[in-house]
C-alpha positions as CSV (number, residue, x, y, z in Angstrom):
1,X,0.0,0.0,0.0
2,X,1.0,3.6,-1.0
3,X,0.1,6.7,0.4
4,X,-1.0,9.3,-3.1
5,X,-3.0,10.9,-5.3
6,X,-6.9,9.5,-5.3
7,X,-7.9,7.9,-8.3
8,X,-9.9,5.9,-9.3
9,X,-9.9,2.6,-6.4
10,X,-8.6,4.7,-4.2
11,X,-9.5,3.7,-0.2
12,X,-10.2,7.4,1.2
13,X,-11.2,8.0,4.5
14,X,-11.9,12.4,4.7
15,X,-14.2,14.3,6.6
16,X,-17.1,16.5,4.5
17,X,-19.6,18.9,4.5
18,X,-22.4,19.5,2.0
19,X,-23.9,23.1,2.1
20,X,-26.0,25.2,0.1
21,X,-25.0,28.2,-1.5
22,X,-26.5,30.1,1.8
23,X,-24.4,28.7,3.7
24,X,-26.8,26.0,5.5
25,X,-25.4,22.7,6.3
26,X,-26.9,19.6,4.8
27,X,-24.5,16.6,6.0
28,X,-21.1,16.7,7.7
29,X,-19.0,14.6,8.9
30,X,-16.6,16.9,11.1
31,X,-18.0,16.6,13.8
32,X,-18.3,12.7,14.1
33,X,-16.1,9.8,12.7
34,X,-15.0,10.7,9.3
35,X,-16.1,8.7,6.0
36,X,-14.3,6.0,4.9
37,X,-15.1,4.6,1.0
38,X,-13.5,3.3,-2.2
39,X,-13.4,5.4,-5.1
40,X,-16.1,4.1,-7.3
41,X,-17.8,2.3,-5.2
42,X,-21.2,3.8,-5.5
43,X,-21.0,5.6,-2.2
44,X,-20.6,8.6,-3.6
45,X,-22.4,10.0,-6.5
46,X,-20.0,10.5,-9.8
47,X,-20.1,14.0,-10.0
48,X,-18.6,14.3,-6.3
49,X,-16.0,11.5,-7.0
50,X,-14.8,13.1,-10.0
51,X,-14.2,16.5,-8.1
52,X,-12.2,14.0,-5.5
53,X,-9.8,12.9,-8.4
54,X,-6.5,14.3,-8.0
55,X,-6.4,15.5,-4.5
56,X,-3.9,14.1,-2.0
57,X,-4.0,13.1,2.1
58,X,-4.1,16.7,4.0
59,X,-6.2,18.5,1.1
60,X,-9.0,20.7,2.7
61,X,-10.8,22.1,-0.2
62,X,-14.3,23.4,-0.8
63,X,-15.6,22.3,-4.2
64,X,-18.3,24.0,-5.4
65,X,-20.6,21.0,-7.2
66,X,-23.7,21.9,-10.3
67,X,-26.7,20.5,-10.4
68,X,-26.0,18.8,-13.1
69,X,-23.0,16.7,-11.1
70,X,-25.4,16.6,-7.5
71,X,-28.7,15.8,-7.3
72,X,-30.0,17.2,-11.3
73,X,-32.7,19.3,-12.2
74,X,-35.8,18.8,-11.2
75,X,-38.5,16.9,-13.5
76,X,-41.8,18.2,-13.7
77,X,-43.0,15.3,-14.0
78,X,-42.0,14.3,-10.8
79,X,-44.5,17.1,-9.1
80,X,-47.6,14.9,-9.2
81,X,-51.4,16.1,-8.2
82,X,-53.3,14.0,-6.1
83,X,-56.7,13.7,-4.9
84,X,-56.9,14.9,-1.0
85,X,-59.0,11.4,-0.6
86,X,-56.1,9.3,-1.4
87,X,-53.9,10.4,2.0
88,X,-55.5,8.7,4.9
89,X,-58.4,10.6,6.6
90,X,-56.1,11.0,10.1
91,X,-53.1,12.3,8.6
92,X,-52.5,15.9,8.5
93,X,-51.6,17.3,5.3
94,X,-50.0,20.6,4.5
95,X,-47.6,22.4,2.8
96,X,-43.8,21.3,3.2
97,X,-44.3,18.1,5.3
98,X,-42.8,15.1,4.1
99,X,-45.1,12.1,2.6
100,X,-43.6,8.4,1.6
101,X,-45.4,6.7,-0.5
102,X,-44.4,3.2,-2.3
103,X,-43.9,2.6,-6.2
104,X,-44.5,-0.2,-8.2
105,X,-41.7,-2.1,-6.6
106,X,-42.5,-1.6,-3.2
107,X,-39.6,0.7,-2.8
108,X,-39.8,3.8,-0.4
109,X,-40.8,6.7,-2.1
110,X,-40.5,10.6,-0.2
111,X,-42.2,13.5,-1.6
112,X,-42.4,16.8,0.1
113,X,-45.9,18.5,0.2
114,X,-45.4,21.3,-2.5
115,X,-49.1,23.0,-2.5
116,X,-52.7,22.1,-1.1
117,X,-55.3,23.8,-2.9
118,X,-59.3,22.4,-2.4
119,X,-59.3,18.6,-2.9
120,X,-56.5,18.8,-4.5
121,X,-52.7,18.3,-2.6
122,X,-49.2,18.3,-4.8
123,X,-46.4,16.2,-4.0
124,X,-42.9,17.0,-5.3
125,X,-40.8,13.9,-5.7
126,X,-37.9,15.3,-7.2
127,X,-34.5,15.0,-4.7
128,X,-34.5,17.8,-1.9
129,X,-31.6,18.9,-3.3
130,X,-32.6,18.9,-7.1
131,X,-31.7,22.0,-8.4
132,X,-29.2,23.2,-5.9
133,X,-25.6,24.1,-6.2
134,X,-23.6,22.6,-3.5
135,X,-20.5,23.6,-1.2
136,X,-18.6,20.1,-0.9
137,X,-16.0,20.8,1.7
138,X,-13.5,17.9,2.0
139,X,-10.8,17.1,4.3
140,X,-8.6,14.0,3.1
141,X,-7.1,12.8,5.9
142,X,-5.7,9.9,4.4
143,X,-5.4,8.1,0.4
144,X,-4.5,4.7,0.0
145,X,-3.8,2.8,-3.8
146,X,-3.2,-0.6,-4.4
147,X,0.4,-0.8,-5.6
């Protein structure tokens, strides 16, 4: 083993935070045991690893990440109207709480309350974070490549 530049296999274990543009802190890892992953292992979405490539143990950087590399635009198509009938009778439903619902698989499904108007409620199920440009502040504390 080698201590070096990451690439792509690399074992990394670094410290992050994820921020909007304001400022406001989405995820971080500073504060408690720092994350440990290979490079390309599917922990981390592409667009992050590929602003990872290159950087060396003691890098502290803040990366400023597009849409288009995060989370992506969000799809109209994932903003869905829905009859007020179809949430059950008990459950309170207003604007900016958090619904899960299941899709065809059975998989978990989140959308966030976007609008209630009448009968009618609208459920956004595009990623919170669809949209935003991110602050990706990395800490590599330590790079290792298979020699």
């Amino acid at each position: 083993m080698s201590v070096g530049v990451i690439s792509q296999g690399s074992q990394i274990s670094m410290h992050f935070a994820l921020k909007l543009e304001d400022g406001q802190v989405v995820d971080s890892t500073f504060e408690r045991e720092p994350a440990k992953f290979t490079l390309g292992d599917g922990n981390l979405l592409p667009g992050f690893e590929e602003y990872l490539l290159g950087l060396t143990t003691g890098d502290h950087k803040t990366l400023q990440i597009p849409p288009e590399k995060a989370f992506g635009q969000p799809n109209p198509q994932n903003v869905q109207e829905m009859k007020r009938n179809t949430f059950p009778v008990d459950m309170p439903v207003a604007e900016g709480l958090m619904v899960s619902f299941a899709d065809a698989q059975g998989a978990e499904l989140p959308g966030v309350i976007s609008a209630v108007e009448g009968d009618w409620v609208t459920v956004d199920f595009n990623h919170p974070l669809a949209g935003k440009t991110l602050d990706f502040e990395v800490q590599i504390l330590e790079v290792s490549n298979e020699d």
